[in-house]
Phi, psi and omega in degrees: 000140189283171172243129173225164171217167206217163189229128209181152176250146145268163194316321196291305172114033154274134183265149212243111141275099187227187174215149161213159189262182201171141191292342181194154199294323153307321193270344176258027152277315186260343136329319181294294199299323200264006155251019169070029166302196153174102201277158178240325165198149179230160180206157189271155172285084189329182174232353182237133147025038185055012178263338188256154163205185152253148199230151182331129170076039155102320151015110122288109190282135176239135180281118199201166185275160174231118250274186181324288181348297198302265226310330163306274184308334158330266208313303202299325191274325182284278177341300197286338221254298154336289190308312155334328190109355176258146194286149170333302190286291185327303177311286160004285173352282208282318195288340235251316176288312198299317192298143170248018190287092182321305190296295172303273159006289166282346178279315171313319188295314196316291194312305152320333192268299168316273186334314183312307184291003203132299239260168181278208176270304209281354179290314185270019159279315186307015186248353172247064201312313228275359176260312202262086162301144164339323187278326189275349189270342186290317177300312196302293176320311190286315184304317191274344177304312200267338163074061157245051192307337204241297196299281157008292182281342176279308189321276153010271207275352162280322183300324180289322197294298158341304175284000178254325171288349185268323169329289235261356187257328191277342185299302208309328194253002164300301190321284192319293189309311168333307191262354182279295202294310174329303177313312178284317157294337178287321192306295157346304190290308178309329185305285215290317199277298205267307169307290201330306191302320192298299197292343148322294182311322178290319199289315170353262148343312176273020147121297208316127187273157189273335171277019165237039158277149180314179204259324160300309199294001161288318170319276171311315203292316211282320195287320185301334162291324185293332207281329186277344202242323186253026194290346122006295178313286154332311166275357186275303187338318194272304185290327170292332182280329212270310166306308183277326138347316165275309183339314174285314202254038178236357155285181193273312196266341186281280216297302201304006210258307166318303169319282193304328166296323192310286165346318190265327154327078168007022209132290188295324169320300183277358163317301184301317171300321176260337148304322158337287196299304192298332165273357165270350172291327201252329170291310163341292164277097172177309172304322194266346166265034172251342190110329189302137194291182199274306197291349167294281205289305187330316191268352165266330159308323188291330185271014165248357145304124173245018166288090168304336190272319183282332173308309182328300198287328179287331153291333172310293193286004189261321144330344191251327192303306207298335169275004174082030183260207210249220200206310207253031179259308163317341182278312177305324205260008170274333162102007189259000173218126210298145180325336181292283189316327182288329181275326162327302161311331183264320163325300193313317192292311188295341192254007184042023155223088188276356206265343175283350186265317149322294193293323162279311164343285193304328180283303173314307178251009140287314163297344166257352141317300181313302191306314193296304191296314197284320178304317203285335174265034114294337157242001167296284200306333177280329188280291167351293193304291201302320181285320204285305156348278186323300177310301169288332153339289180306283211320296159341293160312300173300334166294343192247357192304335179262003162298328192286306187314263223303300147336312157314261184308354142281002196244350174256000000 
């Protein structure tokens, strides 16, 4: 029997990590559910070193990601083929040549082999989390249920697309600083490890003793010894500050602790806040306009948010809902989500389209992603420019600082 392990809240909202075996990743879903859980997320226990698994008849399949890209055309080319009139295994087929993915390929043939056994679709996706996320296999599940399998799967493939644009937008405004700092370390590191000891060694030489040097270039000479003679040091420090840092925020209070700073962030923060919203606006909806049941999509929207606190609010509201209250008052009272959104939400509950309601959230504050980003590299380069300025100043200075001492004792 297999193992899997899974991460679930209780009715309280403490979160549960464990592992249990179970004949199949459905039933021990619905065992978690009937103790009153609410899983976020589960995965089978690998058999090499977490990269592998076995696939029917003994196979070994190997697990590994597959990138957006593929998977976006995979839902979009499988959907128009649905819409045609063509069976499942045919659709398979077809995807099995088209794709140039090696990894996506072989998870396709597996699946085909499955459906060939019996099994449903979203049963033989759910054998790949680390390709099939929770959200695609639940739209997947609601489409055959509802036998709107080819909407279902375009929703799907407008949702990967979107998220590879929102990616592919914060990477774009990522890219400059990244290489500005890159750039700024290099420089430093050259300043300090190679130019300096030469210009030390010169002052040496015209006589200047190292206790009358200024009080920066001691400063620099000390750091510049430590980074050439201890650099060994340096690096345990940095894999040690970097080890207890996931260590801490791999607890309950360190990520809720984290969370709330990440929020809290100058400039980033609120960057961070509307990607949050906008992705819980867009899973939300794509789910509940699929078929999907409210309380199904609430609890796979909280587990695709890595935001603990707003993931928090949203199970809140999803408790509220199994008691028959609204949505959007547990959402008001968490405080992570602004009042445009929260009256949204209650038009929608009232108007009974919540999911049209979403789908403008999400269009709103993807757009105040975009806006937010272009603002965030237009005040990253001048703040940049000025610390990388500031930084090589001292160095500079302190290198040239003891010219003055030495000019001072030849002129007396």
């Amino acid at each position: 029997m297999p193992t899997f392990t899974y991460v679930a809240r209780d009715r309280a909202g403490h979160q549960i990590k464990e592992m249990a075996e179970a004949a199949s990743k459905d039933a021990l879903l619905e065992q978690l559910r009937s103790k009153g859980l609410f899983v976020t997320t589960v995965s089978e226990k690998k058999t090499a070193k977490g990269t592998r698994e076995k696939g029917k008849g003994g196979i070994v399949l190997f697990q590994g990601r597959v990138k957006l890209r593929d998977l976006s055309i995979f839902y979009r080319q499988f959907a128009t083929m649905i819409n045609a009139g063509v069976s499942l295994i045919r659709c398979l087929d077809v995807l099995e040549q088209q794709t140039s993915s090696y990894r996506l390929k072989t998870i396709i043939r597996d699946i085909e082999s499955e459906l060939e056994g019996g099994a449903s679709l979203s049963q033989a996706m759910s054998k790949y989390p680390k390709t099939f996320s929770e959200l695609a296999i639940g739209l997947v599940r609601a489409g055959e249920v509802g036998g709107v399998l080819d909407e279902t799967l375009n929703r799907l493939a407008i949702f990967v697309e979107k998220d590879m644009e929102l990616r592919r937008k914060i990477k774009s405004a990522m890219t400059y600083p990244v290489l500005v700092l890159i750039f700024a370390t290099g420089i430093v590191l050259l300043l300090t490890t190679y130019i300096l000891p030469q210009f030390i060694q010169v002052f040496k030489d015209l006589g200047l003793k190292e206790d009358s040097f200024p009080l920066p270039t001691l400063m620099l000479m000390r750091a510049s010894d430590f980074i050439m003679h201890k650099w060994w040091m340096v690096i345990i420090i940095i894999v040690g500050l970097v080890f207890v840092f996931n260590r801490v925020k791999a607890t309950k209070t360190g990520k809720r602790i984290w969370d709330a700073l990440a929020l809290r962030v100058p400039v980033f923060g609120g960057l961070i806040h509307k990607v949050a919203i906008a992705r819980f606006a867009r899973t939300l909806a794509t789910l509940l306009g699929s078929g999907v049941p409210i309380l199904q999509a609430m609890e796979t929207t909280a587990g695709t948010i890595t935001n603990e606190l707003i993931s928090d609010a949203v199970l809140a509201a999803r408790a509220n809902i199994r008691q028959g209250d609204t949505i959007a008052d547990p959402l008001a009272a968490s405080k992570q989500f602004p009042p445009m959104v929260v009256q949204m939400v209650t038009i929608g509950e009232e108007t009974g389209q919540l999911d049209d309601m979403l789908e403008k959230v999400a269009d709103f504050y993807e757009a105040e992603v975009d806006a937010a980003l272009a603002s965030l590299a237009s005040a990253l380069e001048p703040i940049m420019i000025v610390v990388l300025g500031v930084v090589v100043g001292f160095i500079v200075i302190s290198m040239f600082l003891p010219l003055v001492s030495i000019i001072s004792q030849l002129s007396q």
